[in-house]
C-alpha positions as CSV (number, residue, x, y, z in Angstrom):
1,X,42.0,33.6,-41.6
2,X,43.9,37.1,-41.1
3,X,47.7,37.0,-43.1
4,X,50.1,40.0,-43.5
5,X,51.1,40.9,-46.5
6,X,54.7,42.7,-46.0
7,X,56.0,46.1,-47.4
8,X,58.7,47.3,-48.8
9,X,62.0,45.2,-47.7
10,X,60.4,43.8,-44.9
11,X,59.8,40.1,-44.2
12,X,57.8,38.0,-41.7
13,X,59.6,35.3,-40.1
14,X,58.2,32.7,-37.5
15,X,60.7,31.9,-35.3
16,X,61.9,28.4,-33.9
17,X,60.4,27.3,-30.6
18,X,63.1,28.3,-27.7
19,X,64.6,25.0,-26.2
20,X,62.2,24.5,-23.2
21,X,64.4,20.9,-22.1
22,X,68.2,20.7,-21.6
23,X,70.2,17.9,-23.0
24,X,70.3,16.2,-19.7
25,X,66.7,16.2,-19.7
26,X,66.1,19.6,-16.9
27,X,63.8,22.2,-17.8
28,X,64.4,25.4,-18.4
29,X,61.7,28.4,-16.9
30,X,60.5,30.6,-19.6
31,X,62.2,33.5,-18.0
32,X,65.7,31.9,-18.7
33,X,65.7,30.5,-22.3
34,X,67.3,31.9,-24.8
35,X,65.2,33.8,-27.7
36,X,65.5,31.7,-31.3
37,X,67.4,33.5,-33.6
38,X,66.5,30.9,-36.3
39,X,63.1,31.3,-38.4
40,X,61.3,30.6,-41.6
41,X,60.3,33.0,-43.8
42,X,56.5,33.2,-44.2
43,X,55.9,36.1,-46.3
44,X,58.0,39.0,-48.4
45,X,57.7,42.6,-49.7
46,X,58.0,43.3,-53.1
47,X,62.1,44.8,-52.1
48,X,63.4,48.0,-51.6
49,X,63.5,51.0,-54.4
50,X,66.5,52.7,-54.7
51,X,66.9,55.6,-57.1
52,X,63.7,54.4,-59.1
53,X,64.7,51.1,-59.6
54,X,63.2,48.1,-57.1
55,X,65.8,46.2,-55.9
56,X,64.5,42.6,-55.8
57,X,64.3,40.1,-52.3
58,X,67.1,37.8,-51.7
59,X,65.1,35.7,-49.4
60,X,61.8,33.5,-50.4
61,X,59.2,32.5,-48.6
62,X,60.1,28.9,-46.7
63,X,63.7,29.4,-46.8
64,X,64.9,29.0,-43.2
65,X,67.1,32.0,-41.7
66,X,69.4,33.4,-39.0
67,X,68.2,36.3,-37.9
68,X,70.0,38.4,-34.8
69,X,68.7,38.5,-31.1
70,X,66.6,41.6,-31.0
71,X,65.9,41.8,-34.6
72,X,61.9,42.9,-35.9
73,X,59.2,43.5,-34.2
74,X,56.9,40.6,-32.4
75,X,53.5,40.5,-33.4
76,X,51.1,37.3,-33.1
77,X,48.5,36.5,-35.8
78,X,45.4,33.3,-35.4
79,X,47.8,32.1,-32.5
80,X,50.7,32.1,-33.8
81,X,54.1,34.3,-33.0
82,X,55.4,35.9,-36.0
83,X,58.4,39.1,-36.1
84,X,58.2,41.5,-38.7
85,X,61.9,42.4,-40.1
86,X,63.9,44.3,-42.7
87,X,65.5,42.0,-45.0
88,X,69.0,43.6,-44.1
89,X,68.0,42.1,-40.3
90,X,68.8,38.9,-41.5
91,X,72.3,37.5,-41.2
92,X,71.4,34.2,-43.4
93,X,69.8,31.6,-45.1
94,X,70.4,27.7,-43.7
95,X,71.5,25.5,-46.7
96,X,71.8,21.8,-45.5
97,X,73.6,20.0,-47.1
């Protein structure tokens, strides 16, 4: 199985399915719903270096994120969508609770 292994700052995220149903039950075409802006972290880069000194990742791999509307780049891998951001593309980790 191919994986990607992340440089640098960058992070690969898999996003949340986009709501194909309304609440009231209609369907919505795929030219119409709304891209996720909500993901889970699948892999990390070691972090930035600045000056010399490597600046660690807040993020960790399976946190669950908010990420903005046209953030990273789309790239799909075995089936399966994936974007490819910079760390400082991400707005947020979810913490339920």
């Amino acid at each position: 199985m191919t994986s990607i292994r992340p440089l640098g700052d960058r992070v690969v995220v898999q996003p949340e399915p986009a709501e194909e149903k309304t609440e009231s039950g209609l369907y919505i075409p795929d030219s119409a719903q709304e891209k996720p802006q909500r993901g889970t972290v699948r892999a990390i880069g070691e972090g930035r270096v600045e000056d010399g000194t490597r600046i660690e990742m807040t993020v960790e791999e399976g946190d669950e994120v908010l990420y903005g509307k046209y953030a990273g780049t789309e790239v799909t891998l075995n089936g399966e969508e994936y974007l490819i951001m910079r760390e400082s593309d991400i707005f947020g980790i979810v913490e339920e609770g």
